[in-house]
N, C-alpha and C positions, 0 to 999 in steps of 0.2 A: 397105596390106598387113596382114595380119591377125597377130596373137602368136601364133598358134596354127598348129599343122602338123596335117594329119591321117594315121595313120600303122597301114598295114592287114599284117594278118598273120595267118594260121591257125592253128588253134588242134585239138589232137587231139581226137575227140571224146569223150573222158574228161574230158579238161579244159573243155572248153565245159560240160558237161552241170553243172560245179560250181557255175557263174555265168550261166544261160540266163534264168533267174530274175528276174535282177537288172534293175532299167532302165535305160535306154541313159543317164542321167547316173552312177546306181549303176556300171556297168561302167568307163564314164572315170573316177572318182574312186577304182575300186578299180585298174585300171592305172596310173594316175597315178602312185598312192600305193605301188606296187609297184615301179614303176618307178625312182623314187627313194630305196626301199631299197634298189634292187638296183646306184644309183650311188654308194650311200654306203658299202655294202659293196665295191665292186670299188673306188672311192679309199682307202678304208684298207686294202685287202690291199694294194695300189700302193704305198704310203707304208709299210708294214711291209716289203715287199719292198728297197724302195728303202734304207730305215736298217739294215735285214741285210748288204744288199748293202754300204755304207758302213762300217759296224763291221768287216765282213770286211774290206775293204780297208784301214783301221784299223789291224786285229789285229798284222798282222806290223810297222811301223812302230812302234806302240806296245808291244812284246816288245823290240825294237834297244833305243829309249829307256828301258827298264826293264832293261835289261844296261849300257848304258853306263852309268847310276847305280847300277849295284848296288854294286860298290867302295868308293862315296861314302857311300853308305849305310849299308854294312859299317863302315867306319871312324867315320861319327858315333854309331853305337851301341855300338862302341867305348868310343868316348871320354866317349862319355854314362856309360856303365858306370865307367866309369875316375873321375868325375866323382860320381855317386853313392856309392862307394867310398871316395871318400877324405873323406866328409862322418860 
């Protein structure tokens, strides 16, 4: 079985008329090579989508946790103060 797929599709003819030119190994290494910019870009949008979505979900958890220490907080800057003070 071969590594290789072959894989056909039309193409407008504005678009073809840019690469008609080109030789039939020229066209596969510039599809190729297109091709695999265009997977590299759509897994980092994925992955950018994916950590947005994540940090959102995040956010309001990590707002609770930052309310329930605020108090604690309050009080060790306080006492920090209280502490610098009397130095």
């Amino acid at each position: 079985m071969s590594p290789f797929h072959q894989v056909a599709f039309e193409l407008r003819e504005d678009l073809y008329s840019e690469i008609k030119h080109l030789t039939e190994q020229e066209k596969d290494s510039f599809f190729h090579d297109v091709l695999l910019d265009q997977i590299k870009k759509r897994k980092s949008r994925d992955m950018q989508e994916k950590m947005k979505h994540g940090y959102l979900e995040m956010a309001q958890l990590n707002a609770q946790v930052c309310r329930e220490f605020e108090e604690a907080e309050s009080e060790a800057l306080t006492v920090g103060e209280l502490v610098l003070a009397a130095k």
